[in-house]
C-alpha positions in Angstrom: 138.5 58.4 62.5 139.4 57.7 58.6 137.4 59.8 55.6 138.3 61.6 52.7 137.0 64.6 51.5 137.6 65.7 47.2 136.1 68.7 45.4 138.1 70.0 42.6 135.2 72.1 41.3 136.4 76.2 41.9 132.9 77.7 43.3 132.0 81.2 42.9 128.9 82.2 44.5 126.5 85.5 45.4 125.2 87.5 43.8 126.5 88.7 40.5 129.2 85.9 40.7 128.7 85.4 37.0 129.3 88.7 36.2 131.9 89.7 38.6 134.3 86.1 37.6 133.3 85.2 34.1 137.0 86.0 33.2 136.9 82.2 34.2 134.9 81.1 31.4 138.2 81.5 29.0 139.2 78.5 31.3 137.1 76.2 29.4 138.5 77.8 26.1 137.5 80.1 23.5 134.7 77.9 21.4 132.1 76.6 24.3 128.9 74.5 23.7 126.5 75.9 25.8 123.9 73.2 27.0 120.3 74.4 28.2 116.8 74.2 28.4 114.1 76.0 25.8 113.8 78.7 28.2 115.1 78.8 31.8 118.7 80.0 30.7 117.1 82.5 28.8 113.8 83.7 31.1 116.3 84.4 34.0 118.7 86.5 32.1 121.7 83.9 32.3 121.4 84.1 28.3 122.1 87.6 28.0 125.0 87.9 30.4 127.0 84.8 28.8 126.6 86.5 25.5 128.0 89.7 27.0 130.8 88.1 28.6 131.2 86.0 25.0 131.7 89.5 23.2 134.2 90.8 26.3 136.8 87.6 26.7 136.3 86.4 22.8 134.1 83.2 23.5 132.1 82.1 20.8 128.8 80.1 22.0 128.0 76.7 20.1 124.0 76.1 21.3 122.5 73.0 22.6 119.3 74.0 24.3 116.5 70.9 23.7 117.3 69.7 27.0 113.7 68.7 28.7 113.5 67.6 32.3 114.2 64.0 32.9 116.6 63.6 30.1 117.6 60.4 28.7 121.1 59.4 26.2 119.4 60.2 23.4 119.4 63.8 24.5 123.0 63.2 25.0 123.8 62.0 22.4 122.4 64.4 20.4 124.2 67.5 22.3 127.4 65.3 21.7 126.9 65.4 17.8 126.8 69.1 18.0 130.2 69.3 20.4 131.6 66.9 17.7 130.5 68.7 14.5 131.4 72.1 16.1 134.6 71.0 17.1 133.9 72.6 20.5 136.8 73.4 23.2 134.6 73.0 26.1 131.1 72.4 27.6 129.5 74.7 29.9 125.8 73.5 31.5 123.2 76.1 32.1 120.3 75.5 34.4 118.7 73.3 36.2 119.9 70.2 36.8 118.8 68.3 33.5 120.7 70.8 31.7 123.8 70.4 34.2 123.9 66.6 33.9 123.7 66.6 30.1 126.3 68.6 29.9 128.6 66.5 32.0 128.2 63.3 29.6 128.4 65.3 26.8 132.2 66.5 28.3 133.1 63.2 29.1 132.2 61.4 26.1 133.7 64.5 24.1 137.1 62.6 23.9 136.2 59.2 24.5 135.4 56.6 22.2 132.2 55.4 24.1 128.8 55.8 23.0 126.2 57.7 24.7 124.0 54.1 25.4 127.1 52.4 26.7 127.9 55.5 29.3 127.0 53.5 32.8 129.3 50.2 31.2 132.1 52.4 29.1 135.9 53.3 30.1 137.1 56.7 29.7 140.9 56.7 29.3 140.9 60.3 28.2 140.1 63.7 30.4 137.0 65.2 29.6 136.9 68.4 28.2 136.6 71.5 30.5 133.5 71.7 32.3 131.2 74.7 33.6 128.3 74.6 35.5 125.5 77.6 36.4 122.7 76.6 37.9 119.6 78.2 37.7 117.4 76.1 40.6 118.2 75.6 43.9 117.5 71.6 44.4 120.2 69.1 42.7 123.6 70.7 43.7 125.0 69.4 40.2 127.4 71.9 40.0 129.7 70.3 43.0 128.8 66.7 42.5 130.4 63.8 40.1 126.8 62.9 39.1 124.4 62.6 35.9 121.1 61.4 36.5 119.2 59.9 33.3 115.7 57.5 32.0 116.8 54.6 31.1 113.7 53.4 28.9 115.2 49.7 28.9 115.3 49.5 33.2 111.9 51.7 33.2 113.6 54.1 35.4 116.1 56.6 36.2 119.4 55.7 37.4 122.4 57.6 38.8 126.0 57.8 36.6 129.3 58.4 38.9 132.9 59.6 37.4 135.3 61.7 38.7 135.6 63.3 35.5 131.9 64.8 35.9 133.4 67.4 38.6 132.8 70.7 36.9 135.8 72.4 36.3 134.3 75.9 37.8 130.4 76.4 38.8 129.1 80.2 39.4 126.2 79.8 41.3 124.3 82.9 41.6 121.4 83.6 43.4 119.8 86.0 40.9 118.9 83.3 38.5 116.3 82.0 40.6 114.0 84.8 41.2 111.9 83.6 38.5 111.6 80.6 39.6 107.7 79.9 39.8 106.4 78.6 43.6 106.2 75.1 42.1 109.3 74.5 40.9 111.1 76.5 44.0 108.7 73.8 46.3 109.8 71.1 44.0 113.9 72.0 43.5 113.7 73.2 47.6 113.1 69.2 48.6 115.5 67.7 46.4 118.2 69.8 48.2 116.9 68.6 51.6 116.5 65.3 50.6 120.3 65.1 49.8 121.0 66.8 53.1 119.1 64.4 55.2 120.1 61.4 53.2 123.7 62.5 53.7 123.5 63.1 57.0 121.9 59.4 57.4 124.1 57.8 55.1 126.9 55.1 55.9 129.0 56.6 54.3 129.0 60.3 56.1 131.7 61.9 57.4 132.6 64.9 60.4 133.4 66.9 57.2 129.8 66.1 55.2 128.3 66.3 58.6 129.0 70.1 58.7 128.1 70.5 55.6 124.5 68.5 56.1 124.1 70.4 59.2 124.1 73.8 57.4 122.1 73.0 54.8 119.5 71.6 57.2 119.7 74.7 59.1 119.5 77.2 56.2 116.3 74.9 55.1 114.8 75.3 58.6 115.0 78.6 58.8 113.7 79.1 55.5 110.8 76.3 56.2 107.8 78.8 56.3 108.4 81.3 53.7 108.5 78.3 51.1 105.0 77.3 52.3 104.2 81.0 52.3 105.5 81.9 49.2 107.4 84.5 50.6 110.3 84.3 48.2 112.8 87.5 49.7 116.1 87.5 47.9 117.5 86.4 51.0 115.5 83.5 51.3 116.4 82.6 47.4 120.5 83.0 48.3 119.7 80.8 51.4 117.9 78.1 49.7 121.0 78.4 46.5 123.5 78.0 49.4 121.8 75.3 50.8 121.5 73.5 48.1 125.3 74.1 46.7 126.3 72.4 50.6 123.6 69.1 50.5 125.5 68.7 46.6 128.8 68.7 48.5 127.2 66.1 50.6 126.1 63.5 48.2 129.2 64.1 46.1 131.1 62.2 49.4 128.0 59.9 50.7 126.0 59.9 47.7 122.4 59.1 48.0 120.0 56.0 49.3 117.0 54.3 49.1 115.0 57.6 49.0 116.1 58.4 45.8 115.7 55.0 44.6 112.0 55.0 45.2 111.7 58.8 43.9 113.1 57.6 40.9 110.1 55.1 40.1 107.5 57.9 40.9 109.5 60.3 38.3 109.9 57.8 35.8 106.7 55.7 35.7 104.0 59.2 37.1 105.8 62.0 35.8 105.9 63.5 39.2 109.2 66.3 39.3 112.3 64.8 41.1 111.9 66.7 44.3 108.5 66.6 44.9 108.7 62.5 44.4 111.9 62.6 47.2 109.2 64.6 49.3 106.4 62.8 49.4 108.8 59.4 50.8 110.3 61.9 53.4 109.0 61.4 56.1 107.9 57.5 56.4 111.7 57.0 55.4 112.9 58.5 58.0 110.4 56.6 60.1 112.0 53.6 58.7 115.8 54.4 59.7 114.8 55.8 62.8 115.3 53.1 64.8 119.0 52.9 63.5 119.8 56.2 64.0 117.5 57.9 66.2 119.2 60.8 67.6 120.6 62.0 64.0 116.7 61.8 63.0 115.9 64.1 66.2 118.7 66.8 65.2 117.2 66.4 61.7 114.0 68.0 62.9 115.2 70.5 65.0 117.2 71.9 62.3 113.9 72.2 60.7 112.2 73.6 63.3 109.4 70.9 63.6 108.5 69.0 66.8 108.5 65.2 65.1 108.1 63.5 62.3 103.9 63.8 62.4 104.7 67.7 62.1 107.2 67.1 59.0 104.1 64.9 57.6 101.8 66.9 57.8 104.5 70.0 56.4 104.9 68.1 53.2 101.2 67.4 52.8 100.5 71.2 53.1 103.3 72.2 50.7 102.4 69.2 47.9 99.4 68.2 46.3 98.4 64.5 46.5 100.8 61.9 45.3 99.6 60.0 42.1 97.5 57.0 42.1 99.8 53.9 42.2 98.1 50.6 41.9 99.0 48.1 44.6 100.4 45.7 41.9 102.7 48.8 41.0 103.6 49.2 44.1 104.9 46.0 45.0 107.2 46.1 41.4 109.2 49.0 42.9 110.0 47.6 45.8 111.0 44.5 44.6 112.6 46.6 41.7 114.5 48.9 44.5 115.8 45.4 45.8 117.9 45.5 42.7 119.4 48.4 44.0 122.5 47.0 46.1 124.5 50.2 46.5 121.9 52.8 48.0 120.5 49.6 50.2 124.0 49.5 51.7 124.3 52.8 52.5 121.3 53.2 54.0 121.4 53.8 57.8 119.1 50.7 58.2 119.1 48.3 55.6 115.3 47.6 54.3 113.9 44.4 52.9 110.9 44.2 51.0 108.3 44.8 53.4 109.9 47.8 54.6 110.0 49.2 51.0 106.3 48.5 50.5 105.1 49.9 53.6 107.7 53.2 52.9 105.3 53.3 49.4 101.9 52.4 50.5 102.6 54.8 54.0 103.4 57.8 51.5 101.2 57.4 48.7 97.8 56.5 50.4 
């Protein structure tokens, strides 16, 4: 048995965890940029208790909040002009995961000579400067993973960045910033998390340390299955769902992700359709493509979410979504000749697909 196992991020989490460790915050210094959306930072309260904590440990806030969803490097380089200009000592991200993996580039870039459109080609010689990270969804686990996710309008799609340097520094993750969350986006954030927990758990690249990990989040997300199709959003179930999401980030930060998020990428990019939601809709016809490869770990999959076969999880996520888009046939056949492109997540897949197994993976889950 050989593995390694890395996370240098400091986690506080519960409820409150903001409020009872933001003596932290003067880790990152004493002049932080603050990167955000329009409003999620602000609707949930996460505003107001930064700029309490600002006036009780002497941080001054420097604002970046025009991150949208699906950001690309112009909206980093944008929130990099501001750390620049405002001579910033730190970068803390606030929100969902757009906001998150903004502010990562926008911390590594900080002290490296490397344009924002040469990020997935550029070295970085020089540590980044400190990085925070508060989430205020429970779906991409950015606040424990190396990863930025961005459009890039030139590949027609979003693609994955990876460095070391992308580890925040400290992440509070608190529960009470997603109780506002509306049902859609708590659907749509709820099955990016377990598609990072199953894809883990399937991955070539797991671990006996990301397997405990994968198995807890599955299990937290099983017993939480119902109330999200109910809408039966308890606190508990909301610190559940944070928790299992925080794990399934653990995961991918050590197996990273595979050809599922490859294909949810082209339905994001090309339809619009939210990150998690796109994972969702390839769930279950992708796991009928591995199974064969790893059958048993498919089987413990669905009994950690409490449904008798993969039919059952089909018809779950039908329930809980509304239709996929329309793709044309002539689309679909781009992407998975596009996905094909995709080395890395092709190799750690648990079975590795060709092109036909990639079309019928799109034309199973989109008809």
């Amino acid at each position: 048995m050989i593995f390694r196992y890395y996370l240098p991020t400091r986690l506080f989490f519960g409820w409150d965890a903001l409020k009872r460790e933001g003596g932290y915050l003067k880790s990152l210094g004493s002049r932080l940029l603050v990167v955000m959306g329009p409003r999620s930072a602000r609707e949930c309260g996460l505003w107001d208790d930064l700029q309490n904590l600002g006036r009780r440990y002497g941080i001054e806030w420097i604002i970046y909040d025009r991150v949208r969803a699906n950001p690309d490097l112009a909206a980093v380089k944008e929130g990099l002009e501001v750390a620049k200009e405002e001579k910033v000592e730190g970068v803390l991200g606030a929100g969902g995961g757009s906001p998150l993996d903004v502010a990562k580039a926008i911390a590594l870039l900080a002290n490296n000579s490397v344009p924002p459109e040469n990020l997935y080609e550029g070295d970085f010689p020089n540590p980044p400067l400190p990085l925070g990270a508060i989430p205020t969804t429970a779906g991409t686990g950015s606040e424990v993973t190396p990863y930025a996710v961005f459009s890039l309008h030139h590949l027609k799609t979003k693609r994955g960045f990876a460095h070391e340097g992308c580890f925040p520094r400290v992440a509070w993750v608190d529960p009470r910033y997603t109780l506002t969350l509306s049902r859609e986006l708590t659907i749509d954030t709820a099955l990016d998390a377990l598609s990072h927990a199953v894809e883990g758990y399937l991955s070539r690249r797991a671990s006996p340390y990301s397997d405990i990990l994968a198995r807890e989040a599955l299990r937290l997300w099983g017993k939480r299955r119902e109330q999200l199709l109910e809408g039966d959003y308890t606190p508990e179930f909301r610190q559940d769902l944070l928790w299992a999401s925080t794990l399934a980030g653990m995961v991918i930060a050590h197996t990273r992700t595979t050809v599922l998020h490859t294909l949810g990428h082209y339905l994001t990019y090309h339809k619009g359709t939210p990150h998690g939601r796109a994972n969702g809709y390839f769930l279950a016809a992708y796991l009928e493509f591995v199974r064969p490869a790893v059958e048993a770990r498919v089987g413990e999959i669905l009994a950690a979410l409490r449904l008798r076969d993969l039919l059952e999880l089909r018809d779950f996520i039908r329930e809980l979504l509304p239709p996929p888009p329309m793709v044309e046939q002539g689309e679909r056949e781009k992407w998975a000749r596009m996905a094909l492109t995709h080395t890395h997540a092709l190799e750690l897949t648990a079975r590795l697909p060709q092109y036909r197994d990639l079309l019928n993976i799109l034309e199973s889950s989109l008809s």
